[in-house]
C-alpha positions, -999 to +999 in steps of 0.1 A: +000+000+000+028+021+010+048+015-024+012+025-044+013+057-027+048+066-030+043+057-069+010+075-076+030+107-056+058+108-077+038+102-109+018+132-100+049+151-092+059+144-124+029+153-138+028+187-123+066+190-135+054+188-171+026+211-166+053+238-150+074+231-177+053+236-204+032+266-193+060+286-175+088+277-200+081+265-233+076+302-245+106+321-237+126+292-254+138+303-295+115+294-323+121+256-331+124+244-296+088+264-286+073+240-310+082+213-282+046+199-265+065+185-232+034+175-217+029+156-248+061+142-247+054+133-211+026+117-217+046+095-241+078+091-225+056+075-194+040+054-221+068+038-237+088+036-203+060+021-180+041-013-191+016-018-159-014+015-156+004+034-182-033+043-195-053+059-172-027+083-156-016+101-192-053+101-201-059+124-167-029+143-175-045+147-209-075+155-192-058+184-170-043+199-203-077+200-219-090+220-193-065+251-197-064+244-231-081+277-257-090+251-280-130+237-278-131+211-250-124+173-270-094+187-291-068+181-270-079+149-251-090+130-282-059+129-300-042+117-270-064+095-263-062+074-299-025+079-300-022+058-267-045+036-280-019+030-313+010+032-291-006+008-263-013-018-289+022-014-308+043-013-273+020-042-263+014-064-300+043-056-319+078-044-303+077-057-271+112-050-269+126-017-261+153-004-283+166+025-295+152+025-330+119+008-314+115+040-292+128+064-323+099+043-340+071+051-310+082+088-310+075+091-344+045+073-350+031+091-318+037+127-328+029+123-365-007+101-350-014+133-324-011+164-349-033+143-380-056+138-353-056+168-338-058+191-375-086+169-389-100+180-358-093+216-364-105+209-401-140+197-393-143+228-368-134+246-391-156+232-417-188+233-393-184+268-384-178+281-414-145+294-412-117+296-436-085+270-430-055+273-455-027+251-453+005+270-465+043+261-463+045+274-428+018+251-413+038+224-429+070+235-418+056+236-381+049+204-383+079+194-399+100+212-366+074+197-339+077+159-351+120+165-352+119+190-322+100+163-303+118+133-318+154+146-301+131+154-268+118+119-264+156+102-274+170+124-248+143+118-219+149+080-226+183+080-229+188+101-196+161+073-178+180+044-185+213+062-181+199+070-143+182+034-145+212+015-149+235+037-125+209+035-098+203-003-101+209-023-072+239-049-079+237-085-068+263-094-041+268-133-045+286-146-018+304-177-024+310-202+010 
């Protein structure tokens, strides 16, 4: 009981770090790097990294962003909540083994799921209310930044983890009698 408290504290302090981070810091950072969503990231970095309830606490976080998001309610939780879906089944279904190129893989697949989902959303608002949307080259070039912006994020986070991981690890005294 004690160790499910101690987990579901530090998971919410982490949570609240990503918030802070994003909201306070994200925009005085220069222009490619303010197109980093590090909640997103968050969301799946503790994904990839965590097999067991690595649903329900990224879908609250998802929740909490939603509410202080400008966007109309649904725009921001949706997205994340299909991309875990895809990136549940793929971490779960198809590489089961974490590698480098398997998590280069998830970060990409994630991103590039999130913003389709997220400007088809846009789109059909858009459509619905009558307003005008125009793609251009600097909508594309956005998301061209975000997905490699985020890409070199989510390496680093995971690289930095099992860095700490493996220097932290507990080693096995065997002694021999």
């Amino acid at each position: 009981m004690i160790n499910k408290i101690k987990y579901t504290g530090s998971v919410l302090f982490w949570c609240f770090v990503a918030l802070s981070i994003h909201y306070a810091f994200v925009y005085f950072l220069p222009y490619p790097f303010t197109k980093v969503n590090f909640i997103f990231l968050f969301i799946i970095f503790y994904s990839i990294i965590f097999e067991e309830n690595n649903f329900f606490i990224p879908l609250i976080l998802g929740f909490v962003v939603e509410l202080f998001s400008s966007v109309p309610f649904g725009f921001v939780f949706i997205p994340i909540f299909f991309t875990l879906l895809v990136l549940n089944w793929l971490r779960h279904n198809i590489f089961t083994h974490l590698s480098f190129y398997s998590i280069l893989f998830f970060g990409i697949v994630s991103v590039l799921f999130y913003k389709l989902i997220y400007n088809f959303l846009i789109v059909l608002f858009n459509i619905f209310n009558n307003y005008t949307f125009h793609l251009n080259y600097n909508n594309a070039l956005d998301f061209i930044y975000e997905i490699g912006v985020s890409l070199v994020v989510i390496l680093l986070m995971n690289i930095i983890y099992f860095l700490l991981k493996n220097k932290f690890k507990k080693k096995k005294i065997v002694y021999y009698g």
